[in-house]
Residue, then its C-alpha position, 0 to 999 in steps of 0.5 A: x367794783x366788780x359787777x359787769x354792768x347790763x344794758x337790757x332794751x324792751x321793746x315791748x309791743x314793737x317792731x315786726x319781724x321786718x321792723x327786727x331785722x332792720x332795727x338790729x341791722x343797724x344797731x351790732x354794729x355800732x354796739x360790737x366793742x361795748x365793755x357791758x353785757x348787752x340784751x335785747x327784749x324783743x316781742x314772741x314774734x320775733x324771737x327767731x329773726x332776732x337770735x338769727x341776726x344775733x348769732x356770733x355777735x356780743x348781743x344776747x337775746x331775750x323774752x318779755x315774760x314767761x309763765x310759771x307752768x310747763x303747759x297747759x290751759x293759759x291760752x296766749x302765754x309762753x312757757x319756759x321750755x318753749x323759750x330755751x327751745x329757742x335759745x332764749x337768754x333773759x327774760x323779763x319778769x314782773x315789768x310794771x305794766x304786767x302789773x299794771x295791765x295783766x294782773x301780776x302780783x309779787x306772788x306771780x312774780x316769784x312763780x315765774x322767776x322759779x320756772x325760768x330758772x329752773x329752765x336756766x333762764x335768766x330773770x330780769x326782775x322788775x320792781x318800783x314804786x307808783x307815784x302815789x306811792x312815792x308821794x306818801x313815802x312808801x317807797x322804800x317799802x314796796x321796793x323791799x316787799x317787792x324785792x322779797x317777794x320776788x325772791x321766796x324760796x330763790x337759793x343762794x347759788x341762783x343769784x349769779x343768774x339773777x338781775x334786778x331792775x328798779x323801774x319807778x313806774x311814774x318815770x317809765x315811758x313819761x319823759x319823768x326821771x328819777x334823779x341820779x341821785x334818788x335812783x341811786x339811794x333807792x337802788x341802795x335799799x332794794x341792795x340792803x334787802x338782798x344783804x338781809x336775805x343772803x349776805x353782804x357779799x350776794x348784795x354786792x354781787x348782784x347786778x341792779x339795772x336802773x329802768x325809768x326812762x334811762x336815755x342817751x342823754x342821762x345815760x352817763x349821769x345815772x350809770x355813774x353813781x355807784x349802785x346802778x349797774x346797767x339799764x333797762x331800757x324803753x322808748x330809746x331801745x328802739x332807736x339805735x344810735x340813741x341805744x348804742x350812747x347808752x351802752x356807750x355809757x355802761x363802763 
């Protein structure tokens, strides 16, 4: 397998800039010979700390959302200019509790997914199944519409930019984790909606991150199986050592 697997930390709502720099203080260190591409999420506020702290290293930074507009009246948003200014890599779009809290929509998604590139912003795109959801069998189903939806009028050429996380929303901050194995066959379908979209070789270039509670402990079990190529990482992003095993685990 080619795809170079992806170990991205979200700290949503965490850490002052004081918090930041100690956190990554501690954590280049222990991550400065991994064999995978790492990014970490962290909140506006820290964006300046973080990509100081962060310079000529191996860690790449990024942002937690972005808006579809170039500017205007969206008073508390962040527009894709204002992240390249600061040098920004990543950006998650379409994380389950902006879907969840805030109102995102597969139709918001794809807005935002196009403002970052045009800006050569990399998007993680998030997509998952709730419990309900999971229990009535339509899991496959919404990760196919979510994964087409996000992906409406995106070209060809762009997925080499693009990475997917598949993050159940049920095991995201629950302690619950979907087996190695569940992850892995649902990992395959959200692949099989990108093959039907561009291609067997696109589907099997493009990387898919596995984002519900991936921890130091499953870590190895779930970056084993054969379509999971990283994770995207909560609760365990915000301790280092716990951060630095699960990129360990991402050979």
């Amino acid at each position: 397998m080619s795809r170079l697997p992806i170990i991205a930390g979200n700290w949503k709502m965490n850490n002052t800039v004081k918090e930041t720099k100690a956190l990554l203080t501690e954590l280049l260190p222990l991550v400065k010979d991994a064999a995978c591409e790492i990014v970490i999420c962290v909140p506006y506020t820290s964006i300046a700390a973080a990509k100081k702290l962060m310079r000529g290293t191996n860690v790449k930074l990024g942002a937690e959302n972005v808006h579809w507009a170039e500017k205007g009246a969206f008073t508390g948003e962040i527009s894709a200019d204002m992240l390249k200014e600061l040098k920004v890599a990543y950006v998650i779009i379409g994380h389950s509790e902006r879907r969840q809290y805030f109102g995102e929509t597969d139709e918001t998604v794809n807005k935002r997914v196009k403002a970052a590139l045009s800006r050569k912003l990399k998007p993680i795109i998030c997509v998952g199944e709730t419990l309900a959801e999971r229990e009535s069998g339509r899991t496959d189903e919404v990760v196919i519409g979510q994964t087409k939806g996000a992906f409406d009028g995106i070209a060809k050429r762009e997925l080499k930019n693009i990475v997917i996380a598949y993050e159940p929303v049920w095991a995201i901050g629950t302690g619950r984790t979907a087996t190695a194995d569940d992850a892995d066959n649902t990992i395959a379908v959200i692949r099989k909606a990108v093959k039907k979209l561009y291609g067997s070789a696109a589907a099997e270039d493009i990387r898919i991150q596995y984002g519900g509670s991936m921890n130091a402990k499953n870590a190895d079990e779930l970056m084993a199986k054969p379509n999971i190529d990283g994770g995207l990482i909560g609760g365990a992003s915000l301790k280092a050592v716990d951060f630095a095993k699960i990129v360990s685990a991402a050979k």
